[in-house]
N, C-alpha and C positions, 0 to 999 in steps of 0.2 A: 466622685466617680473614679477617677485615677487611683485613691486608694483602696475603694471597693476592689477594682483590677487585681491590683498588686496583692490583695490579702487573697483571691480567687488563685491566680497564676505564680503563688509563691510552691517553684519546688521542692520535692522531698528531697529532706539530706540523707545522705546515704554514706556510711563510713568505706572509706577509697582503702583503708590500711590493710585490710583481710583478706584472703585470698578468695576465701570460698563465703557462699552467701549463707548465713545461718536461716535459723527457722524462725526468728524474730525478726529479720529483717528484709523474707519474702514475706512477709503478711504486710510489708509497704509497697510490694508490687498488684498485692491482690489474692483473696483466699478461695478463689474460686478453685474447685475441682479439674478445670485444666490447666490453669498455672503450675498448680499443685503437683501434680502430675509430671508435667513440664519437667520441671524441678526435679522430683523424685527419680528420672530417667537420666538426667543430662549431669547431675552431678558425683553420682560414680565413674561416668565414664572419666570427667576431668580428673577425678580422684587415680584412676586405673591409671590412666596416662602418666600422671605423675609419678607416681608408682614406679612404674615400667620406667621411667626417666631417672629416677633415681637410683633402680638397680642397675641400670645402664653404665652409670658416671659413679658407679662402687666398681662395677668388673671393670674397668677401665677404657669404655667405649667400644667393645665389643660388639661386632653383630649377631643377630638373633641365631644362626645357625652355627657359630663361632661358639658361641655357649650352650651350644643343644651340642657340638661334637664334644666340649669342655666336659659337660656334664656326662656326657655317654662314655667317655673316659672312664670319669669318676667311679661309676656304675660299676665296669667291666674290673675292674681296679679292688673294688670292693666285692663282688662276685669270684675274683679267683683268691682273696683273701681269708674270705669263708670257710670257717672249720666247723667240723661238729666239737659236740666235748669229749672226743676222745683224742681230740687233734688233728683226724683225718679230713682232706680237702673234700669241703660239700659240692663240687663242680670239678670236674677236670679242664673243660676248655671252657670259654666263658665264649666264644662264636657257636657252641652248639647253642644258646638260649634263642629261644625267638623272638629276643627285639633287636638282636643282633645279626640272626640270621640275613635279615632282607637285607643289610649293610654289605655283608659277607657279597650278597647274591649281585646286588649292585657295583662291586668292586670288581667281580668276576668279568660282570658285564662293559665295565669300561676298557679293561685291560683286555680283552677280545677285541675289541673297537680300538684298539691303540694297534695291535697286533697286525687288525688286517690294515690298516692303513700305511703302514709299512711295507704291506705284502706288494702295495700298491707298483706299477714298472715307475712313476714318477714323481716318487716319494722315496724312491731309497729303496733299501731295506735287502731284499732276496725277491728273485724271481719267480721261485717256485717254492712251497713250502718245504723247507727243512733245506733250499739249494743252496749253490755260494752265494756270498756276498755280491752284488751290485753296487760299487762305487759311484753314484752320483751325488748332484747337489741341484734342488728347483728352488726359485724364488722369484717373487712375484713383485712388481710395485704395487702401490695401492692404489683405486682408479683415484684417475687425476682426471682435469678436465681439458679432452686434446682429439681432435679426429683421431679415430683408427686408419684411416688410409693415411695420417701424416704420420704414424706411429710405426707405423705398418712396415715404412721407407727404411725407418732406424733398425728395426729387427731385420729387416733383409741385410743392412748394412751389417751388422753384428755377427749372422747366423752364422756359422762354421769358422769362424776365427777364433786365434788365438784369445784368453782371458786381457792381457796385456796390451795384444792391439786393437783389442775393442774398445780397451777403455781408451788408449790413444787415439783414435777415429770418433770417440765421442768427445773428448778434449778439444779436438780443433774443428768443430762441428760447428757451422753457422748456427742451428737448428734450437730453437728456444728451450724445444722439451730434452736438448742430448744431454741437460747439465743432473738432471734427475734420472736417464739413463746410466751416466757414467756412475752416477751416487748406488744406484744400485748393483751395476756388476762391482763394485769395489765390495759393498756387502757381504754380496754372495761371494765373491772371490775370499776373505776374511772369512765366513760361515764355512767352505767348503774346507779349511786350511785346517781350520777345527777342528773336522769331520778326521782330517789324519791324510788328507789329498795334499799330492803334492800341488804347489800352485804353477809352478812353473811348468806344468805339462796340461792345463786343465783349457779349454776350449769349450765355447758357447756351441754347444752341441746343438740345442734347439732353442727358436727366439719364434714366439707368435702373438699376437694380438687378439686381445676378447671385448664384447664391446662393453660400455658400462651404461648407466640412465641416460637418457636424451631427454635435458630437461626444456621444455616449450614454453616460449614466452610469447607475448602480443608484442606484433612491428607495426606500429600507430603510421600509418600513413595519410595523404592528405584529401579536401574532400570525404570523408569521413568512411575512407577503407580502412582494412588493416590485414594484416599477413600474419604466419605463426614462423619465429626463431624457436628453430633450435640449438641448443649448444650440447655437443656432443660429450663422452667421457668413453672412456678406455682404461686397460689394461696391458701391461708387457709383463710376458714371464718366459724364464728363461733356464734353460738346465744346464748345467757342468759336467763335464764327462773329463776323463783324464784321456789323454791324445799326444799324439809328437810334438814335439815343443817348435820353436820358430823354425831357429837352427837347420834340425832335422827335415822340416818339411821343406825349406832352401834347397837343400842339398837335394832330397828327392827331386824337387823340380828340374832342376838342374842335368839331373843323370836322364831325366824323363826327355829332356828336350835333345842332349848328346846323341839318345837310341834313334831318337824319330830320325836327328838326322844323318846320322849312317843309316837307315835305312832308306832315305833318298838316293842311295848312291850317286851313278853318276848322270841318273836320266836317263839312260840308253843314248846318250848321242858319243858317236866312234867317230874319229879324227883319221880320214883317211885318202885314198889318190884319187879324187872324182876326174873323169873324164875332162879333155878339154873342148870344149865346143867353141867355133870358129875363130882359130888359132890362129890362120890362114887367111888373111883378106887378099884377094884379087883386085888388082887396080883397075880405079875408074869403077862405072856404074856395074850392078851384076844383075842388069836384066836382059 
């Protein structure tokens, strides 16, 4: 009986060395018309893939679009190369063709899109088209996970201050989230320097808070309630403007506070001979 078994449930061997499964060795899975089938669908594709894997790791791991710009090259490259036989070029511009054209039209389209976002007041760029220049610099953190009313605190702290003493105020800042605030005006201070701005005249012109996901979790309580946590997320961004440097605005305060008080003068109170009232006591009672 056992070996009756074993001659019923002995498996088909099957060669492991090959990749792909030949036509002799699906007729060991079964010659049925949807096997067959099966098969005749599913092994091109592994074949295509392969394929496609192969020329991948010949161009040197290129992405797909990487080699469609490659090749569009190529094209255009051999399009202005093109002569007749008498030697004269069969194209003058190789952007008048039309598989080039919608390239062309899409370029246009992005560099508009670059243009106006420049045009933008907090983004740089010129205020009005074709005006002067507008010297600033925006930069933003990335949201982090932090209330906005706690974040909120630090940009009031920041706002119209010096670049310098923002960061110093974020330096000696109890405040968990000021060590990511400081990280960032340094950036943007270094980005605006770039830019051709002087740093040492440059001032946190504007600091505001935007809010970011509130993600909600279950607060398992006992007795078998529960509550919903949220933990909030946020953003700070912040503009640079060039401004009077420490120095300068000292000294204005300084001459602001001299005016006020000379114009306190002297009060209106005159130092002068008031009357004297009962100079003159009569002795004993004066009823």
């Amino acid at each position: 009986m056992l070996r009756l078994f074993a001659s019923v449930a002995r498996p088909v061997a099957l060669p492991m060395k090959r990749t792909f499964f030949p036509a002799a060795h699906m007729r060991q899975f079964g010659s049925t018309p949807i096997r067959a089938s099966f098969w005749d669908n599913i092994l091109p594709l592994i074949q295509g893939n392969r394929r496609e894997r192969q020329l991948q790791r010949k161009q040197g791991g290129l992405l797909q679009e990487d080699i469609e710009r490659v090749q569009r090259d190529q094209r255009r490259d051999e399009m202005m190369a093109a002569q007749s036989s008498t030697g004269d070029m069969l194209i003058d511009d190789a952007m008048d063709a039309p598989e080039f054209r919608q390239e062309n039209v899409r370029r246009q389209a992005t560099e508009e899109k670059r243009q106006k976002r420049l045009l933008r007041k907090r983004w740089g760029g010129t205020t009005e088209l074709g005006g002067p220049e507008k010297l600033e610099h925006k930069y933003s953190t990335a949201v982090f996970r932090i209330s906005p009313r706690k974040l909120n605190m630090l940009a009031h702290q920041i706002s119209g201050k010096p670049i310098d003493f923002a960061i110093l105020q974020m330096q000696f800042s109890a405040k968990r989230a000021a060590r990511r605030v400081r990280a960032t005006l340094a950036l943007a201070r270094d980005h605006a320097e770039a830019k051709g701005m002087d740093p040492r005249r440059l001032i946190v012109s504007e600091a505001w808070v935007t809010k970011g996901l509130y993600m909600k979790r279950l607060e398992i309580k006992g007795r078998g309630r529960f509550g919903i946590l949220e933990h909030p997320q946020a953003r700070l961004s912040i503009i640079l403007r060039p401004g009077k440097s420490t120095s300068a605005r000292e000294r204005e305060t300084i001459v602001k506070a001299r005016r006020h008080v000379r114009s306190l003068g002297s009060g209106g109170v005159v130092r002068g001979s008031p009357k004297i009232v009962n100079g003159f006591q009569r002795p004993g009672w004066a009823w």
